[in-house]
C-alpha positions in Angstrom: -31.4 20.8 34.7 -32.8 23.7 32.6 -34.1 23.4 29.3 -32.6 25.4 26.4 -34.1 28.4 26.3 -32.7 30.6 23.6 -33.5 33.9 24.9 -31.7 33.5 28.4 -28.4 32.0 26.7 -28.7 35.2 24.2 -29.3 36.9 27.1 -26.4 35.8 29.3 -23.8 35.7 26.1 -24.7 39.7 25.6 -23.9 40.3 29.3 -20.5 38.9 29.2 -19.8 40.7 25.9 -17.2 42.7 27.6 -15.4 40.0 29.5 -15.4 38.3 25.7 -13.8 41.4 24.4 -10.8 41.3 27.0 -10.1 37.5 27.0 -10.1 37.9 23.2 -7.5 41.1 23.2 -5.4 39.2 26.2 -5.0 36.7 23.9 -4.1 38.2 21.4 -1.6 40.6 23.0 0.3 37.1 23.8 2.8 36.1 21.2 2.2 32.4 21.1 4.0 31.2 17.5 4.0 27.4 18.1 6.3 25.7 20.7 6.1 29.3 22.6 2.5 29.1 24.0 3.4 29.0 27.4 2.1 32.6 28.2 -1.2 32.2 26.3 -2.0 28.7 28.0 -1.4 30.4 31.5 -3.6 33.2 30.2 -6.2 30.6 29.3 -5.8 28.8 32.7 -6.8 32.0 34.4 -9.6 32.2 32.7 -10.8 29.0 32.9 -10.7 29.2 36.8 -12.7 32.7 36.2 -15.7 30.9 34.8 -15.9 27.9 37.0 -14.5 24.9 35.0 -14.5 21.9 37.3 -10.8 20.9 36.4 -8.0 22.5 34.6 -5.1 20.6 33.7 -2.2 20.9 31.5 -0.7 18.0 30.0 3.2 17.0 29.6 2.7 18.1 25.9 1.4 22.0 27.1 -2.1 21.2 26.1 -4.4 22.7 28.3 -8.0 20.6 29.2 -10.8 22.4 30.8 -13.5 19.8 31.9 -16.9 20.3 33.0 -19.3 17.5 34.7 -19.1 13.8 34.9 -21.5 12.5 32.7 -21.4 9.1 30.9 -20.8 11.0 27.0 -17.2 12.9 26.6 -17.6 15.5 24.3 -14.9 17.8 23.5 -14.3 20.8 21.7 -11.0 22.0 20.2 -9.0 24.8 19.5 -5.1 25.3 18.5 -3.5 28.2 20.6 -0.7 28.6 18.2 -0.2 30.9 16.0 1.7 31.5 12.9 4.3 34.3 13.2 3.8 38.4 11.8 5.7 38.2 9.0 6.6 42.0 7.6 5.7 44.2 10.3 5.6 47.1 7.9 2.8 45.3 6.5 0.8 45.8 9.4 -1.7 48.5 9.2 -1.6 48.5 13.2 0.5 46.8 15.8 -0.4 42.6 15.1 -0.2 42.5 19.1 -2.5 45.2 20.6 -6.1 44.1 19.7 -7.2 46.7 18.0 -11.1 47.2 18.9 -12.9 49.2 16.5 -16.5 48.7 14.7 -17.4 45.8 16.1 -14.0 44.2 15.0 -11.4 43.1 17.0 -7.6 42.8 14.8 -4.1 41.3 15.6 -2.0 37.9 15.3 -4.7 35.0 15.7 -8.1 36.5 15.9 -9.2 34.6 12.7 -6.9 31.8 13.4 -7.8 30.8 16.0 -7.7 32.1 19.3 -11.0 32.9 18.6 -12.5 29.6 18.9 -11.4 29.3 22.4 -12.8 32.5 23.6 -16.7 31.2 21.8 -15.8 28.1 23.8 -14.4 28.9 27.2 -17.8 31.4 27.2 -20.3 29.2 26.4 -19.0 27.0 29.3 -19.6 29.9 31.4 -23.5 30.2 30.1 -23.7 26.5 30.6 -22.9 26.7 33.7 -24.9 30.2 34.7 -28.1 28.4 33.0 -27.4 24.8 34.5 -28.1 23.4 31.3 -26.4 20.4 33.0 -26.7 16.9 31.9 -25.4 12.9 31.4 -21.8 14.6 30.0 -18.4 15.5 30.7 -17.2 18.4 28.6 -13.5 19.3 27.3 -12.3 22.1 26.3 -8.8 21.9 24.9 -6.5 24.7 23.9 -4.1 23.0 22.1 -0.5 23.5 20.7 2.2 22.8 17.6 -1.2 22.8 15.2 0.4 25.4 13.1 3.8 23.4 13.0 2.4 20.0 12.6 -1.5 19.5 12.4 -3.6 17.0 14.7 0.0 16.4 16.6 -1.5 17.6 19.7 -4.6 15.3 19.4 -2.4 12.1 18.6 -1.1 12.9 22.2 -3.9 13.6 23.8 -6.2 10.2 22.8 -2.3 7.9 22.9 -0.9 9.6 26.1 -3.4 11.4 28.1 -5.9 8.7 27.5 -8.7 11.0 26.4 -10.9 9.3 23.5 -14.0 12.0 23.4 -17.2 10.5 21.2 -17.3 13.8 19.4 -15.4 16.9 18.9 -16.1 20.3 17.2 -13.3 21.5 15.7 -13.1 25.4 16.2 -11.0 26.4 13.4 -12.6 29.6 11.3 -16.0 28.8 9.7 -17.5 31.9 9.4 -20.1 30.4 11.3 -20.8 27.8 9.4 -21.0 24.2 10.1 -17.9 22.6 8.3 -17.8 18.4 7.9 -14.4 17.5 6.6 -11.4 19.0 4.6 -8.6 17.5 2.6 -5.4 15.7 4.0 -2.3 16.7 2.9 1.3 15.1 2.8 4.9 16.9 3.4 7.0 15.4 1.0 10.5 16.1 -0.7 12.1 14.2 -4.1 15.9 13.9 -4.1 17.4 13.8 -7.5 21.5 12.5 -7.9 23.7 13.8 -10.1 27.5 13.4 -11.0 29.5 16.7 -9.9 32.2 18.1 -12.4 34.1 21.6 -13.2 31.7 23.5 -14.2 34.0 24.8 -16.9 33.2 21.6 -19.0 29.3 20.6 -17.5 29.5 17.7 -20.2 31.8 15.7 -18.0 29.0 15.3 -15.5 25.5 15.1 -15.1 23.8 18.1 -13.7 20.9 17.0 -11.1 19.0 20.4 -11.7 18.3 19.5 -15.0 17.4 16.3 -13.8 14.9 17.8 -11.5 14.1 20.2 -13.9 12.1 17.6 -16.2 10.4 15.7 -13.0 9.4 19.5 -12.1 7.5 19.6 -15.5 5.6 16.5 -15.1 4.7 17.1 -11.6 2.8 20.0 -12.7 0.9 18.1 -15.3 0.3 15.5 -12.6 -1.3 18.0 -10.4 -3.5 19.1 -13.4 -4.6 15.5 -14.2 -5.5 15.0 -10.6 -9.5 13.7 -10.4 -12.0 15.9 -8.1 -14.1 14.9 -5.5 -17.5 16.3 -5.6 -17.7 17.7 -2.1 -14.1 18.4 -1.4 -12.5 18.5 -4.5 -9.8 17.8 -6.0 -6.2 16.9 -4.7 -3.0 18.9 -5.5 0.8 19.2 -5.6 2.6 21.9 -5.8 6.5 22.7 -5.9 6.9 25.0 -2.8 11.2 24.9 -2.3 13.8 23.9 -4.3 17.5 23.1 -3.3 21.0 22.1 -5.2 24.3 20.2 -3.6 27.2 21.1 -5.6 30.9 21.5 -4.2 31.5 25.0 -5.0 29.3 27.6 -7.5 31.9 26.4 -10.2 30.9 22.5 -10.1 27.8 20.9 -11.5 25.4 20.2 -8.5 25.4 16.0 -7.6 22.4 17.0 -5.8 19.1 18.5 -5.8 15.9 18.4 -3.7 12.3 19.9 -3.9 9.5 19.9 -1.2 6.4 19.0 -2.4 2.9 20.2 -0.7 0.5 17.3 -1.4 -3.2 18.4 -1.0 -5.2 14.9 -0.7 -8.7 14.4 -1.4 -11.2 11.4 -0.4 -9.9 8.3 -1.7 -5.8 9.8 -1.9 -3.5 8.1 0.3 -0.3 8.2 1.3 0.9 5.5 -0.7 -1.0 6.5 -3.7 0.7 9.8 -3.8 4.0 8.4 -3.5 3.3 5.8 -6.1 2.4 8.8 -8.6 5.8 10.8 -8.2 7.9 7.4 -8.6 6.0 6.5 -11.9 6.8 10.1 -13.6 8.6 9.6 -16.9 11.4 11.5 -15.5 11.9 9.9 -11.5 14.4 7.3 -13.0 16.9 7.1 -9.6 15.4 9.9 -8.1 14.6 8.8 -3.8 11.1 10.0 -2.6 11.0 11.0 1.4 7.7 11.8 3.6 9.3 14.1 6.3 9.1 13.8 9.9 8.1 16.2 12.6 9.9 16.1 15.8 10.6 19.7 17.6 10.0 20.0 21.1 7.2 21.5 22.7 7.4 24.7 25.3 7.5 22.3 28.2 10.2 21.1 26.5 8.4 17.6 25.1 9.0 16.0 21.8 6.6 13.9 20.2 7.6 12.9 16.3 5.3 12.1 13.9 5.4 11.5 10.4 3.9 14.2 8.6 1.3 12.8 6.7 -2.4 14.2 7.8 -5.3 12.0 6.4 -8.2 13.4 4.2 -11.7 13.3 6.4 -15.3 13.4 5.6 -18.7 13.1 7.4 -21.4 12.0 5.9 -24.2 15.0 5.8 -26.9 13.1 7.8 -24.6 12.1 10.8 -26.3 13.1 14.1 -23.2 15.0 15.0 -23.7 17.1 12.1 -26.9 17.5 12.4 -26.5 18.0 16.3 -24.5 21.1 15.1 -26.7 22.5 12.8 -29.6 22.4 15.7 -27.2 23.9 18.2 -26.5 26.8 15.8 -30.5 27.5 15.5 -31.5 26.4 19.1 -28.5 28.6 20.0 -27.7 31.3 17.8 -31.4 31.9 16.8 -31.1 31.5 13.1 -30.4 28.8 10.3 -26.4 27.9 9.5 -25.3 26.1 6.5 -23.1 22.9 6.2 -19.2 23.3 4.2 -15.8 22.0 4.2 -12.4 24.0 4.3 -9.9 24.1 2.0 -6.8 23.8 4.6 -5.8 21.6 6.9 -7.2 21.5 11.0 -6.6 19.0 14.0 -9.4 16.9 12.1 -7.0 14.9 10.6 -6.1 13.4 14.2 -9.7 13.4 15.4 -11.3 11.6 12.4 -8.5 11.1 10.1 -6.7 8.7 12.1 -8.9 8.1 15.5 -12.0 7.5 13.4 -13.4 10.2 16.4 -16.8 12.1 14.8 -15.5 15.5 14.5 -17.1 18.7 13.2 -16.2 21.8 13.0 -17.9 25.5 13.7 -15.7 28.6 14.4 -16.1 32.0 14.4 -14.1 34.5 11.9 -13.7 33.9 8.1 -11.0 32.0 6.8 -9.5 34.5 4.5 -8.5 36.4 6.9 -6.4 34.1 8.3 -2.1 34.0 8.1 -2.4 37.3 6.7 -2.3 41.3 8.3 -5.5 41.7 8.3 -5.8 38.7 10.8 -9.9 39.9 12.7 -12.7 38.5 13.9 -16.5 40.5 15.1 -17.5 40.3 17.9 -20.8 39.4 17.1 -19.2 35.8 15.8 -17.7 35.7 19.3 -20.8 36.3 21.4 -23.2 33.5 18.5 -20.0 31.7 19.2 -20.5 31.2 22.8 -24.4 30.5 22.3 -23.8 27.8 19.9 -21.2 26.3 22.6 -23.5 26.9 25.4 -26.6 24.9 23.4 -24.3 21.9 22.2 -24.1 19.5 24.9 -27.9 19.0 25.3 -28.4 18.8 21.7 -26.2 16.5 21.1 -27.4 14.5 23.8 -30.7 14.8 22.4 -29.9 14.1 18.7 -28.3 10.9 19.7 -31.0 9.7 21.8 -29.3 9.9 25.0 
């Protein structure tokens, strides 16, 4: 085993700049919307085997799980291979799927979010490994799929079905370098609202479900502005995000109308708590509340449902997984980080929201950049990327006493 040395992983990560640059543009060049990663995981696979991973499997699900050693402390990192689609491409100020390389900047569909946490990670294996910074611990790194569909999906699969309950993960979502320790949950829910259907020629002989929905829209928008904060994440919301009507022709009063809701929930918001506040609105009276269910198969053609509720989660500041990331980031990168949150959602809310897993998270790219056209990440957060994954095994180790 070698000690960490800082100036031969900075060394080593600057020599594979280049081979970080391609795997990063390959990636990118792959469409890989979610339930269509299959070229991107193969992509990934190749990789993997490039670099010298021990193992490389991929799971019924189309998770992908590059392992490393055999040590007595599973640690794994994560990052989703999915992406969200292009939208306009007229919007585009260049092609979303050519990896534009320019400045120190590399552009297209998923650089930010967040096929650029696999690239940080699948390199710093490949330092590890170069430096022999070897020790009592087996290593995953998982490029995982449907996160942009459904959220820490892939992870209830991987701890329920593959059997793989890691001590730790890092979360590789876009932190612009930062160390992040939690986000809010959030809740996919919709409110049906009945109504009695008439000629619309005389709307007095029935009762129009609009208008009934109309007054529960009102007070679910002074709901979301009562909401209470949380001083580190802040506060929960709900927002209105689709409306819909169910009326037998355009010259009947609707009998029906739904809305989707997107529940934001922070620390101490539950599922049941945020159902409970839309059924006491003034204005719910017969109305039916529903939390939706996910179930749409996989690219190897696997489906997994889940409800689509994705628990708030929180570590405390002084954790030694925490703090072991803070460490790796100097030991690794060679200068101090700071410790956030995120304001969206990540595969946390498997990890630690419902496993209880210590999770973290430390990614390179920054966050408003990602979903939109001018989806990039530097280079420079891909090469500090790989050095913070290259120092984190020992320094967990170390943090925990191991």
């Amino acid at each position: 085993m070698t000690a960490l040395n800082q100036e031969a992983i900075a060394k080593r990560a600057q020599e594979y700049e280049k081979d970080i640059i391609k795997f990063m543009r390959d990636l990118i060049a792959i469409p890989s919307e979610s339930s269509q990663e299959e070229g991107v995981v193969m992509r990934i696979k190749e990789e993997m085997h490039k670099v010298g991973f021990d193992e490389v499997t991929i799971d019924p699900m189309g998770n992908i799980l590059g392992r490393i050693g055999t040590g007595k402390h599973i640690l794994a990192g994560d990052a989703h291979v999915d992406t969200v689609g292009v939208g306009n491409p007229g919007e585009w100020q260049w092609d979303p799927f050519k990896g534009k390389f320019e400045n120190g900047i590399i552009y297209g569909r998923g650089a930010t979010d967040q096929e650029s946490g696999l690239v940080a990670m699948v390199y710093g294996v490949a330092i590890l490994k170069d430096l022999d910074l070897s020790g009592d611990f087996t290593y995953y790194i998982v490029g995982s799929v449907q996160e942009e569909d459904c959220d820490g999906l892939c992870w209830q699969y991987i701890v329920n079905e593959d059997k793989l309950v890691p001590e730790c993960v890092v979360l590789t979502e876009p932190t612009n370098m930062n160390i992040h320790r939690g986000h809010r949950g959030r809740m996919e829910i919709e409110v049906h609202m009945k109504g009695v259907s008439c000629h619309g020629s005389a709307p007095e002989r029935g009762v129009n479900a609009i208008y009934k929905m109309n007054q529960l829209i009102i007070e679910i928008d002074e709901l979301n502005r009562r909401l209470k904060p949380h001083p580190f994440l802040g506060k929960g919301s709900v927002t209105v995000t689709e409306i819909r009507s169910q009326s037998p022709s355009l010259c009947a009063v609707p009998n029906g109308c739904s809305i989707h809701l997107d529940r934001r929930l922070t620390l101490g918001e539950t599922k049941q708590s945020a159902v409970d506040e839309i059924r006491n609105l003034p204005s719910f009276g017969d109305g039916e509340v529903e939390v939706l269910q996910y179930a749409r198969p996989s690219w190897r053609g696997l489906t997994y449902p889940t409800e689509k509720y994705y628990p708030t989660w929180l570590m405390e500041e002084n954790h030694p997984l925490v703090q072991a990331g803070v460490k790796a980031f100097e030991r690794g990168v060679g200068r101090p980080t700071k410790v956030d949150k995120w304001v969206f959602s990540t595969n946390g809310v498997a990890t630690m929201g419902m496993f209880g897993i210590p999770s973290i998270g430390f990614g390179p790219a920054n966050e408003i950049y990602a979903h939109t056209v001018n989806d990039q990440v530097p280079v420079k957060d891909l090469v500090d990327g790989a050095k913070f994954f290259a120092a984190f095994p020992l320094t967990y180790l170390e943090q925990i006493g191991a």
